[in-house]
C-alpha atoms as a printed R data frame, in Angstrom:
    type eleno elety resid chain resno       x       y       z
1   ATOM     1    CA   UNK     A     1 -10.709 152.744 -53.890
2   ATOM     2    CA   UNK     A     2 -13.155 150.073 -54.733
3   ATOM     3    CA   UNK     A     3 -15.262 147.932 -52.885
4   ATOM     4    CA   UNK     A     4 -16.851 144.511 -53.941
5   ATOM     5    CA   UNK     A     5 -18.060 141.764 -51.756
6   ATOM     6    CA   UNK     A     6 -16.567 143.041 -48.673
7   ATOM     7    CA   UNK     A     7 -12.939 143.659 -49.914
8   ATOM     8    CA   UNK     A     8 -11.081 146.756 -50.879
9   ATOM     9    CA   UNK     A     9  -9.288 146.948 -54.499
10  ATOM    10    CA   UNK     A    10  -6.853 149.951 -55.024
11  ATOM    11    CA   UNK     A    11  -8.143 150.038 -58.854
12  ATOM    12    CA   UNK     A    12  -9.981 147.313 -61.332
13  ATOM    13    CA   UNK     A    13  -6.834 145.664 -62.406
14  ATOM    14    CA   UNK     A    14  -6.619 144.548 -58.387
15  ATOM    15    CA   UNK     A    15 -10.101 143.318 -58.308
16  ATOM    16    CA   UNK     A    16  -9.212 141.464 -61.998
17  ATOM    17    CA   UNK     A    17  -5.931 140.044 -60.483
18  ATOM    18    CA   UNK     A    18  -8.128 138.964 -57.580
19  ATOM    19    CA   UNK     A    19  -9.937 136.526 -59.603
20  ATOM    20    CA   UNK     A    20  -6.999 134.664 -60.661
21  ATOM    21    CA   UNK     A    21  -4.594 135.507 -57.451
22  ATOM    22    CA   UNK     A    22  -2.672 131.962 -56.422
23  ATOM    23    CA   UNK     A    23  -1.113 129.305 -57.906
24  ATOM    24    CA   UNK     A    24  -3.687 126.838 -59.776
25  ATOM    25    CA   UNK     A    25  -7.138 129.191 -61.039
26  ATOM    26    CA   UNK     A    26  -5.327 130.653 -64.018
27  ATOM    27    CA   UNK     A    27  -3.794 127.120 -64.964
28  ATOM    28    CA   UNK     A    28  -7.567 125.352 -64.080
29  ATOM    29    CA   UNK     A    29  -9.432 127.741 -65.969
30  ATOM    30    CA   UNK     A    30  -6.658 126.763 -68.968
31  ATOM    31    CA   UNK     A    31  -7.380 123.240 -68.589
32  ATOM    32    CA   UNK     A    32 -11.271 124.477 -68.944
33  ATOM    33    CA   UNK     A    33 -10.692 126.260 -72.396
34  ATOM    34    CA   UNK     A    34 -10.415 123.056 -74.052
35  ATOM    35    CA   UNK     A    35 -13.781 122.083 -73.352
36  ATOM    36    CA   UNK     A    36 -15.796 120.250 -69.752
37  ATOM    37    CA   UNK     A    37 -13.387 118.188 -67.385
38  ATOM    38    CA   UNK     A    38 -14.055 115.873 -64.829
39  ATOM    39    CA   UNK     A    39 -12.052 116.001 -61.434
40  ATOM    40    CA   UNK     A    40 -10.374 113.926 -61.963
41  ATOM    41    CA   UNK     A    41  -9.075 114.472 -65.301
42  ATOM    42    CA   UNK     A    42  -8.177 118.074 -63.695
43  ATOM    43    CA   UNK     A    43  -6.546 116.026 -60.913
44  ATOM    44    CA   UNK     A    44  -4.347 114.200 -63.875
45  ATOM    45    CA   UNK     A    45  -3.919 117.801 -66.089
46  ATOM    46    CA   UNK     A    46  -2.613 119.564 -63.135
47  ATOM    47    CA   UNK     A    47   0.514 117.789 -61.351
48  ATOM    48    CA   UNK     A    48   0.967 119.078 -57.844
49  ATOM    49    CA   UNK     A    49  -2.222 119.736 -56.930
50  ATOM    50    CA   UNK     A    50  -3.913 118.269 -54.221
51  ATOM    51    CA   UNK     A    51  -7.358 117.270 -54.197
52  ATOM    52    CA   UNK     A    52  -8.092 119.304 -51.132
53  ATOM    53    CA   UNK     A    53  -6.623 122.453 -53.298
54  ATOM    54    CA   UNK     A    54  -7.932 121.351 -56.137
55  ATOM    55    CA   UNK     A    55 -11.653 121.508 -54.442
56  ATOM    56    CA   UNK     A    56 -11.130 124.806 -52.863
57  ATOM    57    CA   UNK     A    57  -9.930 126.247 -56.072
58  ATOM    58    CA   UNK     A    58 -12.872 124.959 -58.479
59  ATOM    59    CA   UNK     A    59 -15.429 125.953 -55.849
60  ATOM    60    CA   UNK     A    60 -13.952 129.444 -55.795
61  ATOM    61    CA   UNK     A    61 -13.931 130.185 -59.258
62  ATOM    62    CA   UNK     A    62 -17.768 128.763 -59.400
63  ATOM    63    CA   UNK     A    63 -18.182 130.914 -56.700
64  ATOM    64    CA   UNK     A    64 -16.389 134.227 -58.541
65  ATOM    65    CA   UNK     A    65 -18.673 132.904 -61.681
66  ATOM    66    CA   UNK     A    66 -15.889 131.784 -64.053
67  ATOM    67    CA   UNK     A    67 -16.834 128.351 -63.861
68  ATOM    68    CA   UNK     A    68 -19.847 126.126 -63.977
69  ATOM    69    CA   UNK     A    69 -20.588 122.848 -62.125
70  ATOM    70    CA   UNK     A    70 -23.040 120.249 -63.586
71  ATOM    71    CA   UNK     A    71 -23.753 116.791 -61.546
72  ATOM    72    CA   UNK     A    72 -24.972 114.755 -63.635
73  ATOM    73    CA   UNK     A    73 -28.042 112.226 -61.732
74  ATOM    74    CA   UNK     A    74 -26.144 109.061 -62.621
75  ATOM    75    CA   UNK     A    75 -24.830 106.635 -60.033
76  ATOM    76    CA   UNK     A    76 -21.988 107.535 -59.191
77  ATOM    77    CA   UNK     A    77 -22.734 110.741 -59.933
78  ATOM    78    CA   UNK     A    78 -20.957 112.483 -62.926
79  ATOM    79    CA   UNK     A    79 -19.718 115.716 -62.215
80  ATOM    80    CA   UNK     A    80 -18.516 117.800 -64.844
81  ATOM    81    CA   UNK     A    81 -16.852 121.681 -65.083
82  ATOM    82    CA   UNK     A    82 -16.558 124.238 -67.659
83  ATOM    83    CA   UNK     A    83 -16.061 127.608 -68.166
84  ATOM    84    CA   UNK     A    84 -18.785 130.326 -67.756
85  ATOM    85    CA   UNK     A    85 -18.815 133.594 -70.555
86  ATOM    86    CA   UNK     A    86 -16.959 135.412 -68.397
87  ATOM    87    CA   UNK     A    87 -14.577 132.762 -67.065
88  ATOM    88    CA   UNK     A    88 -13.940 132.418 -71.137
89  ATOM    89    CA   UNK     A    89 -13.152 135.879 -71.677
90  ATOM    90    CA   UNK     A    90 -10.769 136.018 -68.461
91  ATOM    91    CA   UNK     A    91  -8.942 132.455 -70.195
92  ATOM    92    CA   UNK     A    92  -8.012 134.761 -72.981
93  ATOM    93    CA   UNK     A    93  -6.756 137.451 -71.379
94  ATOM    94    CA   UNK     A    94  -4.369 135.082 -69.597
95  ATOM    95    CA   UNK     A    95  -3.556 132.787 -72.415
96  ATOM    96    CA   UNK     A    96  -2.486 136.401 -74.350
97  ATOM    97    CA   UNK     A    97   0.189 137.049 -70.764
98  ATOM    98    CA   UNK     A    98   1.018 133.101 -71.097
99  ATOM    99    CA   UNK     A    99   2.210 133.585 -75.277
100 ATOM   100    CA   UNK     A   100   4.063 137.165 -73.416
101 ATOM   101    CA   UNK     A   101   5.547 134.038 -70.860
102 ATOM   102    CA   UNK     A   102   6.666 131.853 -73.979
103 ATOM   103    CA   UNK     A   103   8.243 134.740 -75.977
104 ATOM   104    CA   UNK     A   104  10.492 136.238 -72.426
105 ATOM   105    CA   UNK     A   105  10.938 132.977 -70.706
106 ATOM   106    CA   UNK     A   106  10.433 129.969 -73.087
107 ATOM   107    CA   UNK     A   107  14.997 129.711 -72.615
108 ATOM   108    CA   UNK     A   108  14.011 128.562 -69.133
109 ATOM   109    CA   UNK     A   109  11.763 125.483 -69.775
110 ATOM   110    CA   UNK     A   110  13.029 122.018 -70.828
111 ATOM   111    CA   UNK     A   111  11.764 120.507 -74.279
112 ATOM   112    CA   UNK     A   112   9.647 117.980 -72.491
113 ATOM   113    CA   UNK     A   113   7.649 120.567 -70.283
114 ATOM   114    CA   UNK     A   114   7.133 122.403 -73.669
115 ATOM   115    CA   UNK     A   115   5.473 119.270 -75.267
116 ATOM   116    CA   UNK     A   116   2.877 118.367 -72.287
117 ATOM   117    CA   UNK     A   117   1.307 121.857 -73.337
C-alpha cells in the first residue's frame, strides 16, 4: 500500500493513473505539448469542455505539478499554461498509449476526427 497526500494507492501505477484519472487532464496536458496556451485557446482545442471543468482541471494538474501558470501583468491580464518537466515526461508516456489507441482502434474514428489531430 502507498500513501501520498492523504490517499491510499494499491501500487505506483495507481498513484500514476491518479494523475491523469478523468476525462480532459490527459487530452489538456496534449494540447500543452505543443507549446503555452491560453484558456481560451484550450477552451477552443478541447470541444465539450466546460469552462467550469476546464478550470478545475488546469488548477489540478498545477496543483499535481504537471503544469505551470504564468499571469502575465498586462491589462487584461494574460494568462498563459504550459507543461512542467514532469508534466512533459507524463505527455509522453500517454502520447506512446494514444499511438497503442491509433494502431487497435483507429477502424472506429471517422476521417474528419482523424484530421483535427
Amino acid at each position: 500500500m502507498i500513501i501520498n497526500n492523504g490517499k491510499e494507492y494499491v501500487c505506483l501505477l495507481d498513484l500514476a493513473m491518479d494523475f491523469v484519472r478523468g476525462k480532459w487532464k490527459s487530452v489538456l496536458l496534449c494540447h500543452l505539448s505543443s507549446g503555452p496556451k491560453r484558456f481560451l485557446e484550450l477552451t477552443r482545442l478541447t470541444p465539450g469542455v466546460s469552462q467550469k471543468v476546464l478550470t478545475e482541471n488546469l488548477k489540478e494538474l498545477e496543483k499535481d505539478n504537471l503544469i505551470t501558470k504564468v499571469i502575465y501583468p498586462e491589462v487584461p491580464p494574460r494568462v498563459e499554461y504550459s507543461l512542467t518537466p514532469m508534466g512533459k515526461d507524463l505527455t509522453c508516456a500517454i502520447k506512446e498509449i494514444e499511438k497503442w489507441s491509433y494502431k487497435y482502434f483507429s477502424h472506429l474514428t471517422t476521417q474528419e476526427s482523424i484530421n483535427k489531430n
